[in-house]
FIBADREN-831611 format. One record per residue (C-alpha): residue number from 0; x, y, z. Coordinates in Angstrom, 1 decimal. Example, Ala and Ser with C-alpha at 12.3 -4.5 7.8 and 13.67 -1.06 7.14 Angstrom:
2
PT     n        x        y        z
PT     0     12.3     -4.5      7.8
PT     1     13.7     -1.1      7.1
//
This chain:
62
PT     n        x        y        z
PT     0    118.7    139.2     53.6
PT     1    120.7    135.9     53.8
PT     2    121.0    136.1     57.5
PT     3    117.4    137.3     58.0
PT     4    116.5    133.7     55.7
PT     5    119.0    131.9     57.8
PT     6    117.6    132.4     61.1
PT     7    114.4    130.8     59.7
PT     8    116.4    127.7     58.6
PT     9    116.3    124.4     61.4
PT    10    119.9    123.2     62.0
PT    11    119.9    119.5     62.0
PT    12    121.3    120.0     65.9
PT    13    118.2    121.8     66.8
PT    14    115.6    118.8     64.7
PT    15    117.8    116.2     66.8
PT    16    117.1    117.6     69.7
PT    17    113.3    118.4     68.8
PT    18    113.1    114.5     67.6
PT    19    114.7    113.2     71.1
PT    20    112.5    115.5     72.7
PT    21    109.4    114.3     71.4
PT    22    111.0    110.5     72.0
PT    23    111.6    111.4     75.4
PT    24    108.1    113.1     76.4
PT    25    106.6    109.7     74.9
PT    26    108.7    107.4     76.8
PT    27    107.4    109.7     80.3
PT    28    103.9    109.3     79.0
PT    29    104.2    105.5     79.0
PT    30    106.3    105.3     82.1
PT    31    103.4    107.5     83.9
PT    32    101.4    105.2     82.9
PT    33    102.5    102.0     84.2
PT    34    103.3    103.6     87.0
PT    35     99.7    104.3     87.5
PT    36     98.6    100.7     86.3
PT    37    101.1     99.3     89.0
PT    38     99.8    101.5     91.9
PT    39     96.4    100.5     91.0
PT    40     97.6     96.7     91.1
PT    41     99.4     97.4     94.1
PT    42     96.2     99.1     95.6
PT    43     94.0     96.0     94.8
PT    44     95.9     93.5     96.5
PT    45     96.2     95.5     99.6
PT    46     92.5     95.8     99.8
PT    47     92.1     92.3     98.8
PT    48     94.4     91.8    101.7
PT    49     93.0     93.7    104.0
PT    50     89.3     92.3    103.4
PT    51     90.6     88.7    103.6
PT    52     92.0     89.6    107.2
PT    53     88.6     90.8    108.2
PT    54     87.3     87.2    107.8
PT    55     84.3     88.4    105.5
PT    56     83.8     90.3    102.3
PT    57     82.1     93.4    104.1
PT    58     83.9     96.5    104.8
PT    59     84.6     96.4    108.5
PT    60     82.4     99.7    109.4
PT    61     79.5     98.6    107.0
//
């Protein structure tokens, strides 16, 4: 009975790892999102870029 109870019990080890785990998949989140913010930033300026080139505010093919 003991060992059938003590494979039910969480060794610290194991609620490390679970706590870093969750710390880690956070961290990712957030990452993935500035990531995202940036290419959007990044995206803007080109096309900001790439409409001041044309000399007017129009899309070229408009």
């Amino acid at each position: 009975m003991a060992k059938a109870l003590f494979g039910h019990v969480v060794a610290p080890a194991q609620l490390r790892l679970v706590e870093e785990n969750a710390v880690l998949r956070t961290r990712v989140r957030r990452l993935e999102q500035e990531l995202a913010e940036l290419r959007a930033q990044r995206d803007a300026a080109i096309a900001h870029e790439l409409l001041s080139l044309t000399g007017s505010g129009e899309p070229a093919l408009a």
